[in-house]
C-alpha positions as CSV (number, residue, x, y, z in Angstrom):
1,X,1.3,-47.6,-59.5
2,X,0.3,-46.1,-56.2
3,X,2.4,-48.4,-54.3
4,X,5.6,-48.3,-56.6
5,X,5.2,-44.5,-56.1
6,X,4.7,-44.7,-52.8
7,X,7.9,-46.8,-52.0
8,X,10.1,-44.8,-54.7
9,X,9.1,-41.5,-52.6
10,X,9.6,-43.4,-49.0
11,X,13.1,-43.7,-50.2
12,X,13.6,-40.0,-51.2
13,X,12.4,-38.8,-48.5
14,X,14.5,-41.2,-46.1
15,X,17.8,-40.0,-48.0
16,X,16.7,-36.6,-47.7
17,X,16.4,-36.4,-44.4
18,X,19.3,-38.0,-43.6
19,X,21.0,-35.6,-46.0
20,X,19.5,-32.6,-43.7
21,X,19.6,-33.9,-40.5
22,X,23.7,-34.3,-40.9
23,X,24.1,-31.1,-42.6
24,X,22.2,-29.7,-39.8
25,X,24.1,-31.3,-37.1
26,X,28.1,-30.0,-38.7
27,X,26.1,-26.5,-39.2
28,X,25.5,-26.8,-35.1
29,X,28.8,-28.1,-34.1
30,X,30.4,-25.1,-36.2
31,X,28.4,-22.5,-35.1
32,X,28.8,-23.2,-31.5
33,X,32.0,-23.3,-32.1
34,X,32.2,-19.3,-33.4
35,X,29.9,-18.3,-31.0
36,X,32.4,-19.0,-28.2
37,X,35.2,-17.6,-29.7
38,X,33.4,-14.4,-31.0
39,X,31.9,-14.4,-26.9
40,X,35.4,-15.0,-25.7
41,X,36.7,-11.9,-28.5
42,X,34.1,-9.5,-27.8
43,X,33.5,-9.5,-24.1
44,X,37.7,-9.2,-23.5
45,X,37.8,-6.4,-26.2
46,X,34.5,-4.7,-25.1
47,X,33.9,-5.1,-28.8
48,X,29.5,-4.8,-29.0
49,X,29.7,-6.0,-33.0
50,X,31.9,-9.2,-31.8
51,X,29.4,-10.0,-29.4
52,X,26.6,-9.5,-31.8
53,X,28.4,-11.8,-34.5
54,X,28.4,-14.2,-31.6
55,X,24.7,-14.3,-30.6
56,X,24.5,-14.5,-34.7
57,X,25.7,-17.6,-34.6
58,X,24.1,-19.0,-31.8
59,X,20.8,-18.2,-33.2
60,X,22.4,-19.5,-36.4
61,X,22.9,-23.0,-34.2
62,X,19.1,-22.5,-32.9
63,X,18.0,-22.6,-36.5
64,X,19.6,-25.9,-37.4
65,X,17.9,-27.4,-33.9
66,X,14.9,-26.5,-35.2
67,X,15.8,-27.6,-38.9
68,X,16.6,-31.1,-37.4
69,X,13.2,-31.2,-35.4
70,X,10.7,-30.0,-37.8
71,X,12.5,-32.7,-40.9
72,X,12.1,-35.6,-38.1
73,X,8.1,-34.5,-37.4
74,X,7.8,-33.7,-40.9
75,X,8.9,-37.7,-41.9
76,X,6.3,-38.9,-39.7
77,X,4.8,-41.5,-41.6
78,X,0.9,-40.7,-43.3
79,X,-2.4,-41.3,-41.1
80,X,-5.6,-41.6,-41.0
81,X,-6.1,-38.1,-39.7
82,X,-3.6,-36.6,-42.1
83,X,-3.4,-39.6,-45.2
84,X,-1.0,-37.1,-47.1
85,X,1.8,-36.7,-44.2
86,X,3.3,-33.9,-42.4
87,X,5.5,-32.6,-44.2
88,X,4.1,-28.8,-43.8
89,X,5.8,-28.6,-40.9
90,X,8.7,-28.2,-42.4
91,X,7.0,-25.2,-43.4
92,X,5.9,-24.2,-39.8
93,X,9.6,-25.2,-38.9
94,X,11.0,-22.2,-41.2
95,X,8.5,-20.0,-40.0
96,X,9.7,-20.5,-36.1
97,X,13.5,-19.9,-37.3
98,X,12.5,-16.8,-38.9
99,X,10.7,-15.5,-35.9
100,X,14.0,-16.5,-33.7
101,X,16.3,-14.5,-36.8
102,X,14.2,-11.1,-36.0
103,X,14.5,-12.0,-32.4
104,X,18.0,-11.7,-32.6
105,X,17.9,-9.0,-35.0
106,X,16.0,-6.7,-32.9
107,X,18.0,-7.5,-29.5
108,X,21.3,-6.7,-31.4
109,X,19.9,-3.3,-32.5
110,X,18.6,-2.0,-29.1
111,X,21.8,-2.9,-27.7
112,X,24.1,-1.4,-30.5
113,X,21.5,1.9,-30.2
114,X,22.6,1.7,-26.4
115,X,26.2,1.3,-27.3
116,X,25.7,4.6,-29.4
117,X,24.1,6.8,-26.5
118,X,26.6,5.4,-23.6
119,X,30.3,4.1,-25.9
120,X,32.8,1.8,-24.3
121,X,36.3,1.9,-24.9
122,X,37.3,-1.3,-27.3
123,X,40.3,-3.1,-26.6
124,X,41.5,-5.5,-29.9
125,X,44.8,-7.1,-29.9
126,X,46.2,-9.3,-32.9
127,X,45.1,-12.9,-31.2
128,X,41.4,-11.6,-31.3
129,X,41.8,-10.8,-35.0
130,X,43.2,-13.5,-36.0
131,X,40.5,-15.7,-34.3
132,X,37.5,-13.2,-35.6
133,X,39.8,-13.7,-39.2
134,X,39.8,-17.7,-38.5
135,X,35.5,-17.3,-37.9
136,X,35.2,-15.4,-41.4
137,X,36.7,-18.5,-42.7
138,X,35.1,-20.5,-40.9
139,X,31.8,-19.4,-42.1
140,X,33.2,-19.0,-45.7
141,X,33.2,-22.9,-46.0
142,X,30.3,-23.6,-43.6
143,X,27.9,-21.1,-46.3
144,X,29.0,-23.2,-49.4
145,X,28.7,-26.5,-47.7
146,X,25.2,-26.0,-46.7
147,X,24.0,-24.4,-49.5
148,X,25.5,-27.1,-51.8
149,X,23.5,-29.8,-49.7
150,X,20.3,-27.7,-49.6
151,X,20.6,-27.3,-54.0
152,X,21.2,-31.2,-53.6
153,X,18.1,-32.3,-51.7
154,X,15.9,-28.9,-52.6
155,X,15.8,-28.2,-49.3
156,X,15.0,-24.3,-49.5
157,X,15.6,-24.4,-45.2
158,X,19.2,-25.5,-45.8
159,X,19.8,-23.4,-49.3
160,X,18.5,-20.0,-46.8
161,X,20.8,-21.6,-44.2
162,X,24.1,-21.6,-46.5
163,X,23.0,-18.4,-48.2
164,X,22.9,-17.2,-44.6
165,X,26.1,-18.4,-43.4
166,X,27.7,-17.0,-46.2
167,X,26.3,-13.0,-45.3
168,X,27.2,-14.0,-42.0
169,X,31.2,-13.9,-43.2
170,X,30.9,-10.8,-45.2
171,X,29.0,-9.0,-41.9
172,X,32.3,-10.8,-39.9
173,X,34.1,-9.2,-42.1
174,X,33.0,-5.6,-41.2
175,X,33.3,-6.4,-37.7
176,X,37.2,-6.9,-38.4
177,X,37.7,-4.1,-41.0
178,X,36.0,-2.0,-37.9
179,X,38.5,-3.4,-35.4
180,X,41.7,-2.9,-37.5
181,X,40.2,0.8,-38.0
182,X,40.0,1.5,-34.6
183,X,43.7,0.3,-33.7
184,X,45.0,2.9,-36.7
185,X,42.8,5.2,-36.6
186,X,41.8,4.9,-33.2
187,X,38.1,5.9,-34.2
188,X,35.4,3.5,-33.1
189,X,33.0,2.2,-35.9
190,X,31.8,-0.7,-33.9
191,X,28.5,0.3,-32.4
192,X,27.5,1.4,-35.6
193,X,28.6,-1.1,-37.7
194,X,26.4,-3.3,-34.8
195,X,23.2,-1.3,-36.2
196,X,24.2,-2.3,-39.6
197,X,25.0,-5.5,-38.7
198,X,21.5,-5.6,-36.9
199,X,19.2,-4.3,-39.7
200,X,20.5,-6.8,-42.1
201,X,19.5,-9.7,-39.3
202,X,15.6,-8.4,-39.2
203,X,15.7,-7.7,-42.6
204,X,17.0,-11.4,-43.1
205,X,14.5,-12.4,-40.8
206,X,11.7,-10.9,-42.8
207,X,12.0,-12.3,-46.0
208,X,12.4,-15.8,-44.2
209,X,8.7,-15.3,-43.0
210,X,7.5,-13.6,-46.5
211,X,8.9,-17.1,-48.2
212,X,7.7,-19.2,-45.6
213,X,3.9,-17.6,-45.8
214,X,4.1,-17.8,-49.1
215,X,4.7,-21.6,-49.5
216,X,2.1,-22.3,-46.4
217,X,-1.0,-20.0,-48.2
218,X,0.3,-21.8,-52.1
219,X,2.1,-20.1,-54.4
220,X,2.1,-20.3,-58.9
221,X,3.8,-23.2,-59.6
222,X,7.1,-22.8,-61.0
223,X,6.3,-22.3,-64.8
224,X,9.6,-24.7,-65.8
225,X,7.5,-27.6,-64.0
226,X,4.4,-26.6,-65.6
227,X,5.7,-26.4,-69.0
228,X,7.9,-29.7,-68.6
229,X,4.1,-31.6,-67.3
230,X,2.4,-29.8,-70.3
231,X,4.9,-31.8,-72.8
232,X,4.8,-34.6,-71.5
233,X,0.8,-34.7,-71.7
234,X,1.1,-33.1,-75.0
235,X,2.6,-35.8,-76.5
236,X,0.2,-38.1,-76.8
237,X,-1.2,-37.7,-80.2
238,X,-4.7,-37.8,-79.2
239,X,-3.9,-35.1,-76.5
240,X,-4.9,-32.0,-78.2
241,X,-3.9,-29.5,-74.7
242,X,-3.8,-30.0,-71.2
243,X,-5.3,-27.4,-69.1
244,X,-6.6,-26.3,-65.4
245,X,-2.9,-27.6,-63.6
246,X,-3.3,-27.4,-60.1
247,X,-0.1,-28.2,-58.0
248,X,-0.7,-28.5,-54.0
249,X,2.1,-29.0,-52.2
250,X,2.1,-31.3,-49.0
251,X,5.6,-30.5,-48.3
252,X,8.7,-30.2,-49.7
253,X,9.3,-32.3,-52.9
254,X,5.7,-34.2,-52.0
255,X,3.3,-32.4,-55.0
256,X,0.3,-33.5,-56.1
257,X,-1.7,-32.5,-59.2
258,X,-5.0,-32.7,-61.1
259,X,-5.0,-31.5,-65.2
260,X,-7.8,-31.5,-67.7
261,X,-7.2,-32.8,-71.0
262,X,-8.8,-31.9,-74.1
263,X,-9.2,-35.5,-76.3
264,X,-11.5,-36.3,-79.7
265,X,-15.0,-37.0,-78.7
266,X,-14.8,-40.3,-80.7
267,X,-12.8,-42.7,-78.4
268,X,-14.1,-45.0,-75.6
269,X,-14.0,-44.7,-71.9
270,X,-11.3,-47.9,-71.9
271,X,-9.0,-46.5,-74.4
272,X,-9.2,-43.2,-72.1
273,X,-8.6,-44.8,-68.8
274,X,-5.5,-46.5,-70.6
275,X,-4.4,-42.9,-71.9
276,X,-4.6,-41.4,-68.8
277,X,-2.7,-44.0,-66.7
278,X,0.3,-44.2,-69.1
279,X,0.4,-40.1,-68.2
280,X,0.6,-40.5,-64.5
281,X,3.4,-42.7,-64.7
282,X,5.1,-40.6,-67.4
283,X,4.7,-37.6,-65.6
284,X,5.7,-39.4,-62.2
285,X,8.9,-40.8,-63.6
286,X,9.8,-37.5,-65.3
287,X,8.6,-35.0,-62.8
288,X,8.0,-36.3,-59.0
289,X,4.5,-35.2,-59.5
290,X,1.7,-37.2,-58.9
291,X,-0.9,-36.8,-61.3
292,X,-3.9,-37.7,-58.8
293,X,-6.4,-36.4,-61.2
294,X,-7.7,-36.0,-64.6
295,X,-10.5,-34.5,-65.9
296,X,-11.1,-34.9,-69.4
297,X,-13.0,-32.2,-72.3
298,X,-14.2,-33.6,-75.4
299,X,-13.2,-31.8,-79.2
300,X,-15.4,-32.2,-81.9
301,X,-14.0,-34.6,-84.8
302,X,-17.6,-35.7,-86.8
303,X,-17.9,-32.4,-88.2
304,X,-16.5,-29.3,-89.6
305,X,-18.8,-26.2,-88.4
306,X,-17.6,-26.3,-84.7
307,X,-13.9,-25.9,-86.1
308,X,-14.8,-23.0,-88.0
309,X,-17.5,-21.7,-85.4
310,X,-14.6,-22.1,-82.5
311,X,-12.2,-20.1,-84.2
312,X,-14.9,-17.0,-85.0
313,X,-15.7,-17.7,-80.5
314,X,-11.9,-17.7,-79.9
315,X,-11.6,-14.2,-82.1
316,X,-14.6,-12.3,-80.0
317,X,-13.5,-14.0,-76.6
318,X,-10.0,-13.3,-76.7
319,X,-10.2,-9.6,-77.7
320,X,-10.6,-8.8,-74.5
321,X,-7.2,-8.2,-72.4
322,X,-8.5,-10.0,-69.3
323,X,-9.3,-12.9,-71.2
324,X,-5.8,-15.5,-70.8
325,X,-7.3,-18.6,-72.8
326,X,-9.9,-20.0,-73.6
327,X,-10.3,-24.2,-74.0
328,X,-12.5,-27.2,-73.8
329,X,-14.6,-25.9,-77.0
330,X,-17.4,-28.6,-77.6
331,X,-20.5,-28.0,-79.7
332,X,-23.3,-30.2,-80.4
333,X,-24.7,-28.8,-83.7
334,X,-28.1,-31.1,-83.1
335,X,-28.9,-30.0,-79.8
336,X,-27.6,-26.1,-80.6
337,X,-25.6,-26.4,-77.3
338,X,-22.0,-24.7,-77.0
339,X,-19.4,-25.3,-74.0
340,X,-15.7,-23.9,-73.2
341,X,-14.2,-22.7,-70.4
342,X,-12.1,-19.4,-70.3
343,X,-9.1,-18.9,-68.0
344,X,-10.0,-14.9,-66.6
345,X,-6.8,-12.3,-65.3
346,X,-7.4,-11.4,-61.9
347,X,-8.3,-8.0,-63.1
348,X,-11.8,-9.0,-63.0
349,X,-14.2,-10.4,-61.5
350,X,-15.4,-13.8,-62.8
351,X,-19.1,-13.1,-62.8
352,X,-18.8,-9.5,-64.3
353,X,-16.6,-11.2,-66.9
354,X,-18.5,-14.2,-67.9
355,X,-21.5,-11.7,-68.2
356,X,-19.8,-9.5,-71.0
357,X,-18.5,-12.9,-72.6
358,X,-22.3,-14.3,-72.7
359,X,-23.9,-11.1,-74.0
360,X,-21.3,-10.3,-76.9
361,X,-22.3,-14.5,-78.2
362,X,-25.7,-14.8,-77.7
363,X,-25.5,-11.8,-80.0
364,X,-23.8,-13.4,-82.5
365,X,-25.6,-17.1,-81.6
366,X,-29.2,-16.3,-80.8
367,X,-30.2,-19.4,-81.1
368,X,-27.3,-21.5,-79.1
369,X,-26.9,-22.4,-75.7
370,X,-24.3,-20.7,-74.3
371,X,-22.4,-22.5,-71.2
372,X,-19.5,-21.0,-70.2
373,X,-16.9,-21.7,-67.1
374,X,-14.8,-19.5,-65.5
375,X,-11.6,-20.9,-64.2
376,X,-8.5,-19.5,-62.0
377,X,-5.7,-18.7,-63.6
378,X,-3.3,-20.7,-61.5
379,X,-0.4,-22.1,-63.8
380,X,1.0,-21.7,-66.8
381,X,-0.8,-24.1,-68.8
């Protein structure tokens, strides 16, 4: 199954480069494009918010370069130093075009602040607001087509890239409003609408790098995929829950994943191993996930105490807020040994919680052993 998932994913991943690396490339060719006529515009007409709109898109065109070069080091193929690939740097890629966005974005605002303190006389005439019109255009269907490409391949780099490209018009689009202004009004906006224009760059800029920390340190899986793993697993009729799903992420659309699931105490280690197989390639086909590990807890099925005894735990457990679930009950009645794990908030601390857990049973079960385990809440499931 490894290598038919293998091969199934090469392929992905070869279309979706290719997918990115083109969109990349018409996102370059365009944006050099408006950066020379905005250049051309701004430096003839004085105009400091033209000229910012140009070295917009020239970082714009920066960001695709680096797009491009972080998906080609990103396909480079697994080795023995990293046997799960590189696609992080896709990651590391984002983060470099973010820092080059708040680059720009704090270069346009000192010199829009210096265009405040010592003005220029602008100088617009209707060919340069045709062409900065033409650029808002321009832009318009640049934004959609990249964004539509990023939502086709989940590539969030080209989705942020449209998204992007699309502000980038409406910001264009002050820059003209200011120039038509000016020729009625003959009041000069520009500089200003420069800072504007400038603070929404940096603020761009910084919720790039929040994003693209965010998926580098691991973020909560998205609860839609958890769920949609969860029923999958859950429908197996000797599956009574699936629990502890942990997602890690080796790159974009490259997930692996390791569950616990909670099965009758009564079947054999051969009729597991052909449970748990038929799930990773259930879950595979359905989800893109690969299901590289599964731990298994054992329910009581000889007996009817520990269903009665569980439900009396679950009550006294699960009156406390900071309790989120508890699972993996197992008691052996012969033995007077009890086992769960609970899944703790992160408004306390495991040990202190585990501690008041322990205490309030041993209470009510004198004469059990009591082992509990503490785990992280870090899915849905």
């Amino acid at each position: 199954m490894e290598r038919k998932n293998g091969e199934h994913q090469e392929t992905e991943r070869k279309e979706r480069d290719r997918i990115i690396i083109r969109t990349s490339a018409v996102g370059i060719a365009a944006n050099l494009l408006l950066a020379g006529f905005k250049a051309g515009v701004g430096l003839l007409s004085h105009s400091i918010a033209v000229v910012l709109d140009a070295v917009n898109n020239l970082s714009d065109a920066l960001s695709s370069v680096i797009t491009i070069t972080g998906t080609k080091l990103a396909g480079k193929a697994p080795d023995k130093k990293h046997p799960l690939g590189y696609g992080r740097i896709e990651y590391l890629s984002a983060m470099i075009v973010a820092l080059i966005v708040l680059y720009a974005g704090v270069t346009a605002l000192a010199e829009s602040v210096k265009k405040i303190l010592h003005p220029e006389q602008a100088s617009y005439s209707m060919t340069s607001l045709i062409i900065i019109g033409a650029a808002i255009l321009g832009k318009l269907l640049l934004g959609r087509y990249v964004k539509k490409q990023g939502e086709k391949v989940k590539s969030q780099a080209l989705v942020a890239s449209g998204a992007d490209a699309l502000f980038d018009a409406v910001l264009s689009a002050s820059v003209l409003v200011s120039a038509i202004i000016y020729m009625v009004c003959q009041v000069s906006l520009e500089a200003y609408v420069g800072v504007v224009i400038a603070a929404i760059i940096i603020k761009s800029g910084f919720e790039m790098l929040w994003e693209t920390l965010g998926e580098i340190l691991g973020q909560r899986p998205d609860p839609e995929m958890t769920e949609r793993i969860k029923q999958i697993l859950t429908e197996e009729k000797e599956v009574m829950g699936a629990y502890d799903l942990i997602l890690n992420n080796y790159g974009p659309n490259k997930n692996y994943a390791s569950v616990h699931l909670e099965l009758p105490d009564n079947m054999q280690v051969e009729q597991v191993d052909v449970l748990t197989r038929k799930l990773q390639e259930r879950v595979y086909a359905q989800t893109g996930v690969i299901l590289t590990g599964v731990g298994v807890y054992s329910y009581n099925t000889r007996e009817n105490e520990p269903s009665r005894i569980r439900n009396k735990v679950q009550n006294i457990v699960l009156s406390h807020d900071w309790v989120l679930q508890l699972h993996g009950f197992y008691m052996d009645l012969k033995e007077k040994d009890m086992r769960f794990d609970v899944v703790l908030s992160f408004d306390i601390r495991h040990q202190e919680g585990i501690e008041i857990l322990e205490k309030e049973l041993r209470t009510e079960y004198p004469d059990y052993t009591i082992r509990i385990t503490a785990d992280v809440d870090t899915s849905d499931i």
